[in-house]
Each structure stands twice: as C-alpha cells, then as structure tokens.
N, C-alpha and C positions, 0 to 999 in steps of 0.2 A: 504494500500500500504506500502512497506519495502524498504528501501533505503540499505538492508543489500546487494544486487546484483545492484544500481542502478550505472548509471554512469556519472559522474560527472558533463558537463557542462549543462547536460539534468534535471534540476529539476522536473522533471517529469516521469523519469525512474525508475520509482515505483511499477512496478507491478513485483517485482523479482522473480527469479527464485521460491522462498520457500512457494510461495503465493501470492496474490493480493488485501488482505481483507487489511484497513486500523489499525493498531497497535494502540488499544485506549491508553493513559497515562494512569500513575495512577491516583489513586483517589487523593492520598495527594498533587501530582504536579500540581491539575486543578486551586488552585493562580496562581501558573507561567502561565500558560496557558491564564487566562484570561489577566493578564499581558502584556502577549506576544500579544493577538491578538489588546489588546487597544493602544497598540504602535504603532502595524502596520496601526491599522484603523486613529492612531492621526499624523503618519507621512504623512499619502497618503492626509489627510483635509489640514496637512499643507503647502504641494507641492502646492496643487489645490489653497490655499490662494496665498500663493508666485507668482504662475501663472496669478491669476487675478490680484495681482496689479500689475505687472510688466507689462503686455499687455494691460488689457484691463484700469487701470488705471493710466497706468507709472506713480505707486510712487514703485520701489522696495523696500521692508523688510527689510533692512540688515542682519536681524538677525535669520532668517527664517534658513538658509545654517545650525548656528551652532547649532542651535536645533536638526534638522531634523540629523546632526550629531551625536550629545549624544545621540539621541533615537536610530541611528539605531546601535551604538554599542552595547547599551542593548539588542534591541532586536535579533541579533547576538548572543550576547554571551546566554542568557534565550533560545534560538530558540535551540544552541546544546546542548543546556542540554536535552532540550526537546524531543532532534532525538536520545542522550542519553537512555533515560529514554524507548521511543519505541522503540528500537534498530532500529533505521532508517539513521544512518552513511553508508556513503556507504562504502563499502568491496568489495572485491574481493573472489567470494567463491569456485570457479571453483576446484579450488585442493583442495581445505579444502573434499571436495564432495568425495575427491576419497579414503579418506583415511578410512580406517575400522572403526565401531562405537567408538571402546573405543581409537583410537587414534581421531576421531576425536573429543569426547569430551571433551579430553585433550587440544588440538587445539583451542577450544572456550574458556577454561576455564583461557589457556595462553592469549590469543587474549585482553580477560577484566583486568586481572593483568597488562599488560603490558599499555593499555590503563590509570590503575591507576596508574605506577609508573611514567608515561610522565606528570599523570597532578600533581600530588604529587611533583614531582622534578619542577614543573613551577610555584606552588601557591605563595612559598616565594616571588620568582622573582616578580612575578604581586603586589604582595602587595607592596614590592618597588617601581615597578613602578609607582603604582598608589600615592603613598605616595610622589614621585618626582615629579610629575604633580601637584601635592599642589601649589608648586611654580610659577606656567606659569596661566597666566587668559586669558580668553576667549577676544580676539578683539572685539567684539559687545557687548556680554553680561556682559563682565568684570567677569566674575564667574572662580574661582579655577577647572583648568580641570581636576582635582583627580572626579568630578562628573559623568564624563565622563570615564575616563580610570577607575574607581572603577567596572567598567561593568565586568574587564578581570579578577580580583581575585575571585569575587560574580561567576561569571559564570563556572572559573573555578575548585571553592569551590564547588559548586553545583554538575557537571561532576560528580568531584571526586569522592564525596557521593554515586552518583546514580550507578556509575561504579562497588564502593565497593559492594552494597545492592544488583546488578542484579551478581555478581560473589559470594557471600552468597545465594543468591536465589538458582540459578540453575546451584552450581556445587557442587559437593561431594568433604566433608573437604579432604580428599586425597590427590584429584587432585589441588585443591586450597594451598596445602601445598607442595606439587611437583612445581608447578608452579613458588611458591614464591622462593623454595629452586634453581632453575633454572635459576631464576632472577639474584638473588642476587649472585651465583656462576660467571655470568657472566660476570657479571658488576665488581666484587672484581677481575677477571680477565683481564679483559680491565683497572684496574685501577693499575695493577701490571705492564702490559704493555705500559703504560703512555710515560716513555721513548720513546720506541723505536718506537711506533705510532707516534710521536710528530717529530723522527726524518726523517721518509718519505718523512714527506712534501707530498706534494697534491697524490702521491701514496697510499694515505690514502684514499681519495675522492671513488675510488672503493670498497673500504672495509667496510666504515661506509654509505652514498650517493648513491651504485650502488648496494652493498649486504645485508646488513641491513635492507634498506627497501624493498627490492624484496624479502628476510623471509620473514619480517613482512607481507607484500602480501598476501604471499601464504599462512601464516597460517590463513590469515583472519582477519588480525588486518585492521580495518577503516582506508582508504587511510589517514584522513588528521591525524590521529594518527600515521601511518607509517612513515610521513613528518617529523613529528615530533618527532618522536626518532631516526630516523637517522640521526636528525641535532641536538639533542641534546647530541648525542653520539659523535657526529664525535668533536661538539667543546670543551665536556666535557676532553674529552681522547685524542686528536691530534692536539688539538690546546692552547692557554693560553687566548683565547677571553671568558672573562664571559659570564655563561647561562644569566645574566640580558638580555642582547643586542638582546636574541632570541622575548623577549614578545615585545620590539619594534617594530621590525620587522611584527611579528604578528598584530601586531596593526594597521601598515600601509598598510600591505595586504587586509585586513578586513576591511577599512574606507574610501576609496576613496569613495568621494561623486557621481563620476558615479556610483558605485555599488548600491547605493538608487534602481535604477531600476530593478537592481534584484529579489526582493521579490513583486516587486509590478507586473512585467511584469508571474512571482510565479502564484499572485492572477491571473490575466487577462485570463493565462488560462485555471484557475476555473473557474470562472464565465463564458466561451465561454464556454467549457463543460458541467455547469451545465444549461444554457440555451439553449441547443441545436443549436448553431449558425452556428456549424461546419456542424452540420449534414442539415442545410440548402442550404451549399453550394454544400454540398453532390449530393443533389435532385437536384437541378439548372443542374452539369455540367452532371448527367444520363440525364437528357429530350434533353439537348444540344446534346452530343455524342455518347448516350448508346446505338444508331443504327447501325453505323460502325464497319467494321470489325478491332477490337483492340480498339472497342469505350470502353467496360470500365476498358483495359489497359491505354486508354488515359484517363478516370474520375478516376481513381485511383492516377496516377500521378499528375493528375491536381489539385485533391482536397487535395493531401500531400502540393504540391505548395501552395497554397491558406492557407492552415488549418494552414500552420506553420507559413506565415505569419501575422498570427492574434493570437496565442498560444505560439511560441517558443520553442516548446516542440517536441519532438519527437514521445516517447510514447501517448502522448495526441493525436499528429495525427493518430498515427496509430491505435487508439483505437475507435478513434470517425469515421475514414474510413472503417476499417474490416470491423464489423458486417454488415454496411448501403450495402455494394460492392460483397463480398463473396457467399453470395446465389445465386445472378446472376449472375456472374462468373463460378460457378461452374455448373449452369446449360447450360450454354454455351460449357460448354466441357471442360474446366479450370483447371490443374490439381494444386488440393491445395499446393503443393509444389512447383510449378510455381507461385502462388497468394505469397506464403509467400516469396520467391526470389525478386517479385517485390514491394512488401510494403519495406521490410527493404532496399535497396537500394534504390526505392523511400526517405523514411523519411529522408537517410544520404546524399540523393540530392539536397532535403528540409532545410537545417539546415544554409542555408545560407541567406535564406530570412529572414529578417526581419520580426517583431522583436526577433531575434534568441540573448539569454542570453551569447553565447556562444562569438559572436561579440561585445558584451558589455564589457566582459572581457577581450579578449582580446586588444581591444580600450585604455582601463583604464590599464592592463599591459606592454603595447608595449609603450604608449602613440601614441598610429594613430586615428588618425579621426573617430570617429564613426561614421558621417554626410557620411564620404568615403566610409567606410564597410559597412555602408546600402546600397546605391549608387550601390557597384560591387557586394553587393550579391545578387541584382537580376538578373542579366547580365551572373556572375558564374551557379547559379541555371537554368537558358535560357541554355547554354551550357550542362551540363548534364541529363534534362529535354531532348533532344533532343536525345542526346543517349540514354537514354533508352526508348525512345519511338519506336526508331529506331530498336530496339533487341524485345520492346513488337509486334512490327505490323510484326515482322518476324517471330516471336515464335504464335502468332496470327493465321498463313495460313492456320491451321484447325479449325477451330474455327466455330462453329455450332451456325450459326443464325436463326433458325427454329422460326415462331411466335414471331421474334422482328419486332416491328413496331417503325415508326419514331412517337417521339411525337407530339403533336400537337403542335400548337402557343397558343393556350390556356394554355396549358399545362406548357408551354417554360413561358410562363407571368408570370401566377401562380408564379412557383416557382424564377422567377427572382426578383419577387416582396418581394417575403420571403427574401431571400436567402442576396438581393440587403444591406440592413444595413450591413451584414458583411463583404458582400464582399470590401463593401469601409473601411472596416479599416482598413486592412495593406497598403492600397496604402498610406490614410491619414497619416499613422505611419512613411512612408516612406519620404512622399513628406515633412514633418512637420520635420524632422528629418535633413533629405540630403541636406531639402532648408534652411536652420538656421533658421528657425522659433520657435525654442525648441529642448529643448535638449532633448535625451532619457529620461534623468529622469521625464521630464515635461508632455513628451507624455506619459509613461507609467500612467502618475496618470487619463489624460485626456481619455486615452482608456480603464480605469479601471471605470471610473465615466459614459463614454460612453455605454458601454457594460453591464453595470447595468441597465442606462436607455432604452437602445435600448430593452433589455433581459424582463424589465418590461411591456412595450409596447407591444411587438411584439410576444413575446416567452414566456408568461408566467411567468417570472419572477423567485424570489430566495424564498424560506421562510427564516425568519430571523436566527433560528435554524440550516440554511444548511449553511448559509453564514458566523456565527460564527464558524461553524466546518471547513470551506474553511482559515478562516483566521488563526486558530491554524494548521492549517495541511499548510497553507505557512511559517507559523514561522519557524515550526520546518523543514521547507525543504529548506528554507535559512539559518536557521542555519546552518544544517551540511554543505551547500554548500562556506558560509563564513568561516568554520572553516579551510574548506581545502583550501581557496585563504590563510589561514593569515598562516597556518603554510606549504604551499610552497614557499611562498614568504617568511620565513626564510631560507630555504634550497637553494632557488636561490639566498639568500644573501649569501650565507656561499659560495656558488658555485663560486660565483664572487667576493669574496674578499680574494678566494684562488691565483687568476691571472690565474685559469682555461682559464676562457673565454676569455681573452687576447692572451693564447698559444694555445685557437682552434681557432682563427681569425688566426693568425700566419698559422696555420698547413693548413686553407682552402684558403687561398692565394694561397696556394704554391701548391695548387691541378691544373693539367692537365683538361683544358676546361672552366676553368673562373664560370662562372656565373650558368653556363649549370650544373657542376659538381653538384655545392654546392644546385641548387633545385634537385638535383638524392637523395645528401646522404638526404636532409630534408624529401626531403616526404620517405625514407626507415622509419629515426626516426621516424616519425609522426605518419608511419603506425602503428608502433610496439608499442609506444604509446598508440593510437587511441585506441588498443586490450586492453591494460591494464588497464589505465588509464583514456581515453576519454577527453573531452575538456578542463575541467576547468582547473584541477591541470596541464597537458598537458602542458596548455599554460601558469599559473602563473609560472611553473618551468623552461620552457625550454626559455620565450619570451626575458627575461635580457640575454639572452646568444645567442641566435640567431639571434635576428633582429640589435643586431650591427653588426654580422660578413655579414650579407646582405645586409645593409645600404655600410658597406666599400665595396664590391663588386658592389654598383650602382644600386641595386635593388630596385624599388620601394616598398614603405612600402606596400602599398594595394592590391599589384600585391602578394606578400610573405606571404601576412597575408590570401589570396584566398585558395593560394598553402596549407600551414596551414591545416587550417579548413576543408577542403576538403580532404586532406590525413587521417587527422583525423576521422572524417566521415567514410568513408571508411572502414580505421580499426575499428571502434566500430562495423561494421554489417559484419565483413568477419572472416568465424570461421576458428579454434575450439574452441577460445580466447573470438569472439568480444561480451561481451555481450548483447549488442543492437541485435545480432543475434537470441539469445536465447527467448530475450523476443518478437522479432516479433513472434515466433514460439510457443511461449506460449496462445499472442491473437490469433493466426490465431489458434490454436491445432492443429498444427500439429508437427511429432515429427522430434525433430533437426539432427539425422540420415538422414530421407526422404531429410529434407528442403535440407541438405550440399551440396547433389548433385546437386540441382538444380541452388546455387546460383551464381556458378563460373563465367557463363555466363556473368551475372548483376554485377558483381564484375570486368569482364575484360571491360566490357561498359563502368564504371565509372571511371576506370582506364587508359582507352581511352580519356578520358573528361578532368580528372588530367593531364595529359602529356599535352594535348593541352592548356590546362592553365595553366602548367608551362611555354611551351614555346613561347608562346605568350600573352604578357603582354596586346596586345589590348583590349581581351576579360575581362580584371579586373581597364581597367584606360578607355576605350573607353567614359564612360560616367560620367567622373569626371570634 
C-alpha cells in the first residue's frame, strides 16, 4: 500500500491510485524498523499496565503518561522517516498525473528537493531545540527532556538523508541540478523581497499560507511537507519571528497524549483485517437482509456502519465489504457503477462512528470531548445511514430477485454466533468511551489486546511474521500521519498569531443570518477541503481558527464538530478532486469516468443529511 494518493485523516487510505502492493523498506533501514515496531509493541504493554493498575488495582503509575510520551515521539519521528524511505507520505497527485512524462519527472524530482531543503532549513533549529530541553526535567521521572525532544533532530537527520539518496536514486543529475538551480533562485528572491513582504502584513498570508502551498500541492510535494514550507516561508520572508518557534510548534502538534490512540486504533484495524472479523459481520447482516428488495443495498450500508466502527478506517471498510457484496449485487441486476456510488458514500457516512481516528483529532485539536464525539457520531451516522438507504431502496425498484431465498435461522445463528465477538466491539468502544470509563487511548490498547484474542480463538488467529509486518507498516502510517498534525499545527500557529482569526470572527459576526450563515460558509470550506486535503490536516489547520468564531456565535462544540466531519467526508468521495472517490473505484474496478455519473445522486443524499445537521442541533446533542 502507498500513502503517495492517501488521504489524510484515513490511515488506511493506502491502496493509491499508483498501486496497492505494500512499499517494502530498504534493506539498510530494517534497524529502524525493528525499532519502530518495539516501541509501538512496548507502548501499547504499557497502556494495558497503566490500565490495570488504575482499574483493576487502583494504584495509578504516575509515571506510565511520561514514558509512553518519549516513546511515542520517537516512534513519530522513526515512523516518517520510514513513510520517507517507502514513499508513503501522503501527496496529492491528481495534477502531477496530467502533466506530460518529462514535465512530470521534473515535478517529482522538484517534489524530493524541496522536501530536502524544508528539512535541511529545520535540522539546526531541532538540535537547539532539543539542546534547550537539557534544561527542563521530566515531573515523575526527573530525566533531562532533551531524551525526548532529541526524537525531532534524529528523525529529522534521518528524512533528510533518505530524501537526499531517493532524489540521487531516481532522478537524472539534470533535472536534480534544474531543480536545485530553481530553489535557490527562489528563495534568493523572496529574500531580496524581504522588505516589502514584511510590509503587507497579513496580505502576505495569501501569498506564502494560500499559494505556496496549493504549488506545493499540485506539484506533489507531501501534504505535511507542503505545511511546512509555507510556514517556513511565510515566517522566514514576512515576518521577524525565528524559524526556532516552528519545531515547537511541531512538537506540540505531534504529542498530545490523546494522539497515543492513533497508531494503536492504526494497529486495531490490522489485526480486524487480518483476522477476518469484518468479513464476519459481512455474513451475519447477508443471512439477516440479503432477501429484501434493496436487502444488500441495506448489508452494504450496514456492514460500512459496523466495519468502521471497529477499524476506523475507510478504505479498510471498503475493502473488507467489496469483494464479500459485489458478486451478489451484480447478479441481482446491480449496475457496478451504482455499487461503487454506494460504497464511497457509504464509507464517508461511516467515518463518524467510532472509533473513527478522525474524531480523535479533532477532540485533541478543538479541545471537545471525545466521550461527546463518540456519543453524536453514532446519532450523525443514524441520520445519513437513513438517506441513503432511502435513494438505495429507490434506485433498488428493479432489482431482480430471481432464486433469492430467505435464510434460515440456522443459518441466521450460525453466522450470528461468528460474526457476535465483533460485533460487540465498537458498541464496547463506544459505551467505554462516552461513559468515562476510559479514555480512547485506554480503549484502543484494550481492543487491540481484544481482537488479538478474540482473532486467536475464533478466527484463526495472526502468524507472528504477519503481525510484525502489521506493526512496521503502523509505524510508518502514523508516522506520516503525525508528521502532518505537527507541521499544520505550525501553520495554524502562524495563522493565529497573524490576528487573522481574530479579523474572520470580526468579518463573521457581521454576516446577515447569524449562526445559519457561518455553518453555509463552513461546510463550502470543509467541502473544498474535504477534496484536497481530507480530515486530519483539514482539521489540525483550520480547528484554532474556527471553533472560536462558532463558540462566539453560540454554537455548540459537538453540534460544529458533526457539521465538520461530515462536510469533510463528503468532499473526500465527491469528484473530480475527492480522492477517496478514486480509490473506491479502484477496489470496486470500475472506471472513474462510468462511477462520476452515477455518484451525484448519493452525493445530493448526503448532502440532504448535512443541511439537516447543520440545522438542527438535536440530531448531534440529542444524546449527550
């Protein structure tokens, strides 16, 4: 799998456009690797410690929190070296696609330069950094946290290296010497320009923050490397604030202690993947409703609902539903182009259930309740679950049930019996979660240790060989995914301490319709977002800048945070853009020409579902 198309709050939107086989490392990085996978396997042992004695012993660790800290910076910063190393950063490649062979090698060849002069201009800074953190000790352990922060020079040393050897590798010295001569003419003129940059003032903010990195974009340069040379541009050249202040930033983006669940909830839905769980649930809801007409437009929906709630993932649902759905569908009378209309806006219907990666981020960026956005995303997901059931059993009327039979109760048992371990784990996740009984991070380590045993018992289990290539292929897909929280959470610093966000609270005040307005213009952004960018970055950049101007409008956090996610959604599966579109079209094979026409429908459906939860708060607080 390549994260070179993936999109970002989906760590599992890996099967990109360019291929779907996993990127092995190299040979010389399999230390880091093993590395990487010993951290993750020794952070997740020592969550599960922390959890026993807090519950089931009440003696709490103190000291449990700042370990599991220092580990997961390392494994963060080793993890991007390693998405580094198999080019599995996500990008943007959609235009890079369109340009003729010898521009676009060009285009790649700038993409990796450019990649190295962001982390080459950042190495000093971290080593100060980490050289100022000499001074500060750790409250429990009393340790120099230079042990810790030494993560962001090592990892970024590393990048660097691997950036340099894969633009050596596989470009022609030419174009590697165009590239550089390109750079550096650039940058000698943004630096000649200094002045008059400088005297803008936030007029700047379009030039370096809104142009910069939408090039960077298009030529394919890795979103969180995009981040991060528009923010190191904009403060190098338009402002007097030293580059040091950016690897802080970084660093705080990248380390919130809720983020722990990210790589772990990563793992969880490897392991439901590699033990077949999904596709347990699969069989369950066909015996259940595969009789009716639009029965397995309703198991298709049903098993996205379910499948995400125990994976988080998008692609993983829709990988683990295709193949199980599709043959029966199509012998139905099904046109694949209709099947792939309803998976991708299925999965972006799905993404709100828990435990969805995407709500964890945002939790941890906004500061809102994760206990809450568990809570309304299953309430949200009931709501558009509902329209589109409503457009499948319409689009259903012809639909050929020749020789379907109802199944049995035997049948029904059977598979309820299999099927039954998984299906209680997102409820578990949820109810554990929403009722303070544990936080995400607690529960991701409990349904990681769950699902292993359940997977062993029941399903066959993992070989130990499949589960160390599950834990290096989560390193590095938490890597890239932390790399892009820490460096747009620089840029939403830089955004907010221009007094940006201060003059758009101002400007949205003063909008005609109140409240009603300001969710019109979010979900436009979100959409438009949604297409480019997708969750994570989405929301580490845009969440410091919007959920105050919605807090002073009266807006409930979890009712805005709904509106959100859901907009976003949307645009990752609504083309020519989204690419979550592309890759439902990939698993299902069918081609994204046929799919476009079909999807508009399922896209006005879901869009129906958004309005009505913008403008009724009840459907996102009813059961808080």
């Amino acid at each position: 799998m390549t994260l070179s198309t993936m999109v970002g709050d989906d760590p599992a939107l890996v099967a990109g456009l360019e291929g779907a086989s996993v990127q092995p490392g190299s040979r010389w990085m399999r230390p880091v690797e093993w590395i990487a996978a010993s951290l993750l396997t020794f952070i997740i042992g020592l969550l599960l410690v922390g959890v026993l004695s807090r519950y089931v012993f009440s003696t709490p660790v103190i000291w449990i929190d700042e370990v599991a800290s220092l580990s997961f910076l390392w494994l963060a910063m080793l993890g991007a070296a390693m998405a580094v190393d198999r080019s599995e950063h996500l990008r943007l490649t959609v235009f890079v696609n369109l340009l003729p062979p010898q521009a676009r090698a060009f285009a790649s060849t700038l993409a990796l330069l450019l990649m190295a002069a962001f982390l080459a201009a950042m190495l000093l800074p971290a080593i100060d950094y980490a050289s100022e953190e000499a001074y500060v000790t750790s409250a429990a352990l009393n340790i120099p946290m230079s042990w810790r922060a030494s993560a962001l020079p090592c990892g970024i040393a590393l990048m660097l290296l691997l950036a340099v050897v894969n633009a050596l590798r596989d470009a022609r010295p030419w174009l590697i010497l165009a590239g550089l001569a390109l750079i550096a003419i650039t940058a000698l003129g943004l630096w000649q320009l200094t002045p008059v940059l400088r005297d803008l003032g936030n007029w700047s903010i379009p030039i370096f923050l809104i142009g910069f990195v939408g090039l960077f974009l298009a030529l394919g340069v890795p979103i969180a490397f995009c981040f991060g040379l528009g923010t190191l541009a904009f403060l190098a050249f338009s402002t007097s604030v030293p580059v040091f202040v950016m690897i802080g930033r970084m660093d705080e983006g990248m380390s919130s202690i809720i983020l722990l669940s990210v790589p772990i909830f990563v793992l969880l839905g490897c392991v439901l993947d590699a033990t077949g769980m999904g596709r347990a649930i699969v069989e369950f809801l066909a015996s259940l409703l595969g009789h009716v007409k639009a029965g397995m437009s309703y198991v298709l929906l049903g098993s996205l609902f379910l499948v995400s709630g125990i994976s988080g993932s998008k692609v993983s649902d829709m990988a683990t539903v295709a193949p199980a759905l599709f043959p029966e569908m199509k012998r139905r009378g099904h046109e694949p182009r209709e099947m792939i209309a309803l998976l991708a806006t299925g999965a972006a219907m799905a993404d709100t259930v828990p435990p969805s990666i995407v709500l964890i981020v945002l939790g941890s960026a906004a500061g809102v309740s994760i206990a809450g956005l568990f809570t309304a995303g299953f309430a949200i997901a009931m709501v558009l679950l509902l329209m589109l059931a409503v457009l499948a059993r319409w689009k259903a009327r012809g639909e050929s049930r020749e020789g379907v039979r109802r199944a049995s109760f035997a049948v029904m048992g059977r598979t309820l019996v299999i099927a039954a371990p998984a299906l209680l784990l997102p409820f578990l996740i949820r109810s554990a979660v929403g009722g303070g009984i544990a936080t995400a991070t607690e529960v991701s380590t409990i349904a990681v240790l769950y699902a292993l045993a359940i997977g062993a018992v029941l399903y066959g289990g993992i070989r130990p060989a499949k589960l160390y290539s599950m834990l290096v292929e989560t390193a590095a897909l938490s890597g890239a995914i932390l790399l892009i929280l820490g460096t747009a959470s620089a840029m939403a610093w830089a955004l907010t301490q221009t007094g940006f966000a201060g003059q758009l609270v101002a400007a949205v005040q003063d909008l005609p319709g109140g409240w009603l307005s300001f969710m019109g213009v979010t979900i436009v952004i979100f959409l438009v977002l949604g297409c480019v960018l997708e969750g994570l970055p989405a929301i580490v950049l845009m969440a410091p800048i919007m959920f105050p101007v919605a807090r002073s409008l009266g807006i409930n956090d979890i009712h805005y945070s709904m509106v959100v996610v859901t907009a976003m959604n949307i645009g990752l599966m609504t083309p020519p853009i989204g690419i979550g579109f592309y890759i439902a079209c990939k698993i299902g094979n069918v081609s994204p020409d046929e799919a476009m026409r079909a999807i508009w429908p399922y896209i006005a459906a879901l869009m129906v579902g958004l309005l009505a939860i913008a403008a009724v708060p009840f459907f996102s607080t009813a059961f808080l």
